[in-house]
N, C-alpha and C positions, 0 to 999 in steps of 0.2 A: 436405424438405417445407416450404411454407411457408405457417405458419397466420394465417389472417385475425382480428385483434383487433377488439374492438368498441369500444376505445375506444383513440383518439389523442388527445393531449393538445392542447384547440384553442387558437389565437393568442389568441384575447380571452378564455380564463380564463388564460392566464398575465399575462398585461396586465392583468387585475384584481389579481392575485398580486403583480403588481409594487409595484401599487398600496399595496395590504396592507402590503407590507413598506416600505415605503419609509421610514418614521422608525424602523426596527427593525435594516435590516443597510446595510451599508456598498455601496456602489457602487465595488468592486475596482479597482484600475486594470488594464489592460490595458499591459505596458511590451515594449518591446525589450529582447532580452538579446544584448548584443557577442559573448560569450567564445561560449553555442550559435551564436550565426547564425556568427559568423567560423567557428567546425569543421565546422558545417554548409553554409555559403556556402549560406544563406537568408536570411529576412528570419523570425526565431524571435520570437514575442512570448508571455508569459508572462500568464496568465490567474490575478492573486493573490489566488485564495480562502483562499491562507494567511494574509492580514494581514485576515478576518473577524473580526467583533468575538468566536465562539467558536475563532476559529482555522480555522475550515472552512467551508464551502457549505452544511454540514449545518442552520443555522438556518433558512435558507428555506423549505423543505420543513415542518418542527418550528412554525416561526409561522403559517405557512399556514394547517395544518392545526388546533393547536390554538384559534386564532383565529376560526374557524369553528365548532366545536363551540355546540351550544345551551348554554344556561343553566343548564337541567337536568343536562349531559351534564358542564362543566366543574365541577360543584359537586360531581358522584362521585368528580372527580379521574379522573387519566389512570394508562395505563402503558405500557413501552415497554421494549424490548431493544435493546443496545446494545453495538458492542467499543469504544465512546467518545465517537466526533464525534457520533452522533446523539444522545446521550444530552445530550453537552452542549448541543446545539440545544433538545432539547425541555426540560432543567433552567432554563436562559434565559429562554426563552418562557413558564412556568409562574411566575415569578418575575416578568415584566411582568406578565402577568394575572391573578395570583392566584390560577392554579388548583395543586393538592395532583397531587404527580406520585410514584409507584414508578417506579424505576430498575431493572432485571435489566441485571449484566452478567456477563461471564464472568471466574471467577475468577483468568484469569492475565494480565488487562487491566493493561496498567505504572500505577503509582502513580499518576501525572502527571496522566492521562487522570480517572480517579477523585477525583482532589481535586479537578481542575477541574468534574468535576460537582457537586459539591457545592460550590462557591463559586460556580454561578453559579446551582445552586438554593436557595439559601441554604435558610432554614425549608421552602422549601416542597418540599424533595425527601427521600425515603430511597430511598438506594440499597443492591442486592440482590448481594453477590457469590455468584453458580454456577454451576454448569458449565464445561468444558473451552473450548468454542467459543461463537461468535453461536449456532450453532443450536442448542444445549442450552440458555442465556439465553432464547431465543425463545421454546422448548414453556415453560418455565417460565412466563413473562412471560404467554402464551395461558390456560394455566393459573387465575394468579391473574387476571386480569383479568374469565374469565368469574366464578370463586368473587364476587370483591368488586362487579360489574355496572360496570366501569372503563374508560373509551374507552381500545383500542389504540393508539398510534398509533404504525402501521409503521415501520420506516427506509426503506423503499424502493417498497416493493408496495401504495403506495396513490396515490389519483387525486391530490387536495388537495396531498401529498407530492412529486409526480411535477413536477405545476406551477410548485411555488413553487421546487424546484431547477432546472427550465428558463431562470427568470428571468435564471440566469447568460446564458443563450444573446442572450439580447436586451441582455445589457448591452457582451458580446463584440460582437457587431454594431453596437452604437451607437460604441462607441468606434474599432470600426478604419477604419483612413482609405481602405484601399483591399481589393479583391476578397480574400476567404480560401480561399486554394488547400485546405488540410488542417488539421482538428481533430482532437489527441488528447487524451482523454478516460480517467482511471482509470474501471474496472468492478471493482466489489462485486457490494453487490444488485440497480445497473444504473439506480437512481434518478436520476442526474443527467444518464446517457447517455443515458436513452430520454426526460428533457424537455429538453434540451439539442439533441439529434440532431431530435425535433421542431418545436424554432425554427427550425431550419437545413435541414430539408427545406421547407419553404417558404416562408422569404426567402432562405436562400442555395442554393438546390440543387446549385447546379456545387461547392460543396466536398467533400470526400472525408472523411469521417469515422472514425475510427478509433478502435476501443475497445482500452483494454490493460488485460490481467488476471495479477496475478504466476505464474508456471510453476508453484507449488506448491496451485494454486487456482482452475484455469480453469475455471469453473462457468459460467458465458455460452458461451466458446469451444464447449463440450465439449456444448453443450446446442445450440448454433447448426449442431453436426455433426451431430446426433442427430435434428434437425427436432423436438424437442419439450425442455421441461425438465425436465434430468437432476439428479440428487443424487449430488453425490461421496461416496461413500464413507471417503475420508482425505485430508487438505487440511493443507499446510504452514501453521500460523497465522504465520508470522514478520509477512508485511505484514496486520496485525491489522484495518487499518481498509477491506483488500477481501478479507478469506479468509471467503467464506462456502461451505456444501456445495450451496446452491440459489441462484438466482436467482428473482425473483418470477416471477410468471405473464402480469401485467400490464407487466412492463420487458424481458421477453425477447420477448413478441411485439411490443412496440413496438422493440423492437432489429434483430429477426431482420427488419422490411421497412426500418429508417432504417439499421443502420450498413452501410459499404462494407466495413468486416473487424475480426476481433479477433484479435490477436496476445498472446502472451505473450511475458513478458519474466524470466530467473534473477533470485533473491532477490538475487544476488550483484552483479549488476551496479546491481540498484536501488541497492545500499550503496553501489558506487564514485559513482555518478550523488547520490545526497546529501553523499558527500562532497566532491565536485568544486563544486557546487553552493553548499556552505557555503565551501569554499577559498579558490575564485573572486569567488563572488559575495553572501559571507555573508549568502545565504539559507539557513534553517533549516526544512525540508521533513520530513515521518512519511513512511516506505517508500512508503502508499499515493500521497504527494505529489509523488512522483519517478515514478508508474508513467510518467506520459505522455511523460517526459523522457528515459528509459533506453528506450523508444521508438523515438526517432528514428535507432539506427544501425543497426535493419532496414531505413530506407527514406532512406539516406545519399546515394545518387545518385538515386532518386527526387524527391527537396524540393528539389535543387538549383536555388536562383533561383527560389524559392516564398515566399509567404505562408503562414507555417505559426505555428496559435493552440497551443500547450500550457495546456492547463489542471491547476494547482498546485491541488489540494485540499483541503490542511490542513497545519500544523505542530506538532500536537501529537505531540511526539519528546519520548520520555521521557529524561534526561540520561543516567541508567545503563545505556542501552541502547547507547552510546558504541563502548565495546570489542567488543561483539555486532555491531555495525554495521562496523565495522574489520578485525575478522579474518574477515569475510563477504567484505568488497570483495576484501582482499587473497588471499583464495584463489581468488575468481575472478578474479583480473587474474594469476593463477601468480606470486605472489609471495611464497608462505606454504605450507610441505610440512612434513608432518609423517611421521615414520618410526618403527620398531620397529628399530634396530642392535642385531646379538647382538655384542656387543664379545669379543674376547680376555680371558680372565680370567687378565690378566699386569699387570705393574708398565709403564707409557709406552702403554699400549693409547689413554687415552683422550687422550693429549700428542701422539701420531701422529695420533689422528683429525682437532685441531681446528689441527696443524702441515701436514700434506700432503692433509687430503682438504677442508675448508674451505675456501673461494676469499677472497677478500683484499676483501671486500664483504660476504661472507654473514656475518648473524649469529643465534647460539644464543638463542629466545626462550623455548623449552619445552625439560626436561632432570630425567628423572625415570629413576633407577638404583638397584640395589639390590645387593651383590655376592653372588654366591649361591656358597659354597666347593665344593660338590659338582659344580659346573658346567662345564665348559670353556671354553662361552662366554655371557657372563649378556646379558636383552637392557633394551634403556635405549631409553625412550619418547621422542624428542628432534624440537621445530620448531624450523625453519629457516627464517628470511626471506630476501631479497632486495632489491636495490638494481633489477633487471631481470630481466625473463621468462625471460631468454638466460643466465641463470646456472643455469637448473635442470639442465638436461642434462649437463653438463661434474659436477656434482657428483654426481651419478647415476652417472656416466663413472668418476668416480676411487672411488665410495664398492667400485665391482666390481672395478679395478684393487689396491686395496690388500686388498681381502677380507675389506672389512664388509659382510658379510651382512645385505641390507636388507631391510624389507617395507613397500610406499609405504602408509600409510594413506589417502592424499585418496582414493583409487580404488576405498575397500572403507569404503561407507556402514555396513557391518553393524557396524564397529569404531570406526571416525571419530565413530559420535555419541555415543560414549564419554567423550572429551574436548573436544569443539566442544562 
């Protein structure tokens, strides 16, 4: 079903917006990147809202809007909900203007992100850690703001908001030299897609637009099948800075007439696609800042000998998040297995395991035993990496041949989130 919006975001209020912003955020570059185009054999250019003066796109929208506010409205002071970037857009902008900003985030928002908001609020923010998600911060946030008579100011479902993150769209257009075959676009709350997708329905329209939302959090996708917006029920936070349970009302119906599709994309691959990313090309990207990038190998032969724009969203990647990111990549790329062996409870049980059933590459990273004397065979929690994909099976092969009694955990989520 496709419902008709009453409002679209028009060319000359973003071209005011632009306006606005313009001694405020930075003018991105727009670059080429060798390592995607050569695996893609495209012409892949990288749209760096990660090198923003807050790290992400998120100011735009944040200056926009509070910029606008009357006189009276900015002197009640604002509030706002946040898993981060938007928080630190609006802590920024209330620190230029002197207006008094409350912060709601959600209590298990990384460190990084929260200290950043408060260095770039300096005096003029308190920030609120609670709730599980965005959308427990948010009812909070609604909350206090009507209690204290405090301008909201959305991350995403607002008009001001909607605008000032399109501006990205006109700056991607100014800088490319020739026609853009295909735009991908991370989707959150849909703020950047629905003013972004709006520049480009009508200056570029022959491009193809494409929103990507992580697999543990399709709330556009799932709202775009539904012909109306849906509320997920339970949503993977891991990509923090687009796991929301709704989309707006005002970016899904501007979604559901501009974009051409929305894909998702595993948490897992977003982590190899940051780490390839940093390997390669020591850019340092947040999960959300890889969606559009771990993207492109559903549409491999598609882009081929295309003009294809990826837009990089943010980098605020918390450091400790490292390891979490690592053994995400490498369990989806099958390089990472973790098992339950009930070993022999005899003397060389565990000298046979790691002499004939171990391959000459694999190595022991997780290894938790206990020997239990009443037992015949005790069982010992044990991961195992890889050098190559093509090694799992062969030790699969031998762990049956010699008659260690396995139990694969990758495959039984009800136990695996035990020690992941």
């Amino acid at each position: 079903m496709q419902t008709k919006t009453t409002y679209i975001p028009a060319l000359e209020d973003i071209r005011k917006a632009r306006l606005r912003l313009g001694k405020v955020v930075i003018e991105t570059p727009l670059m080429p990147n060798l390592n995607f185009s050569e695996k893609y054999k495209a012409n892949i250019l990288f749209k760096r809202e990660d090198l923003q003066i807050v790290r992400s796109y998120k100011i735009r929208g944040a200056f926009n809007k509070i910029s606008g506010l009357t006189e009276a409205e900015q002197e009640r002071g604002v509030v706002c909900a946040s898993a981060g970037n938007h928080a630190q857009g609006v802590a920024y902008s209330c620190q230029l203007l002197k207006v008094k900003a409350t912060i709601f985030m959600p209590a298990p928002t990384p460190k990084q992100k929260v200290e950043q908001v408060r260095f770039f609020g300096k005096e003029f923010v308190d920030v609120v850690l609670l709730g599980d998600t965005f959308d427990d911060a948010y009812h909070l946030a609604i909350e206090y703001s009507t209690k204290e008579r405090s301008k909201f100011i959305h991350p995403f479902d607002d008009k001001e908001v909607i605008e000032g993150q399109a501006t990205v769209g006109l700056e991607i257009l100014d800088a490319s030299k020739s026609q853009i075959d295909y735009l991908f676009m991370p989707i959150g709350g849909g703020g950047l897609s629905s003013g972004v997708s709006s520049v480009f329905k009508t200056l570029s329209p022959n491009t193809k637009i494409i929103g990507v939302e992580p697999a543990g959090a399709p709330a556009m996708q799932k709202s775009l099948e539904a012909g109306e917006n849906v509320i997920l029920q339970k949503i993977d936070k891991f990509v923090d800075g687009a796991a929301v349970q709704s989309v707006g009302n005002k970016t899904f119906q501007i979604c559901q007439q501009n974009l051409d599709q929305v894909v998702t994309v595993p948490e897992g691959l977003i982590c190899s696609t940051m780490l390839s990313l940093y390997n390669r090309d020591a850019i340092v990207v947040e999960p959300a800042g890889a969606l559009s990038l771990a993207a492109l190998e559903q549409f491999k032969e598609e882009i081929k000998g295309k003009n294809v724009v990826c837009v990089l969203s943010g980098s605020n990647n918390d450091i400790s998040r490292t390891e979490e990111i690592r053994e995400r990549a490498l369990l989806y790329e099958g390089l990472k297995h973790y098992f339950i062996v009930r070993f022999p409870q005899r003397a060389g049980a565990l000298k046979e395991f790691l002499v004939e059933v171990l391959g000459p590459d694999d190595d022991i990273v997780h290894f938790e035993y206990t020997k239990k004397t009443s037992r015949e065979k005790g069982p010992a929690l044990i991961g195992i990496e890889h050098q190559r994909k093509e090694d799992a099976e062969p030790l699969r092969r031998r762990m049956e041949e010699k008659n260690f009694a396995a139990e694969y955990l990758n495959e039984r989520p009800d136990l695996f989130g035990y020690i992941i």
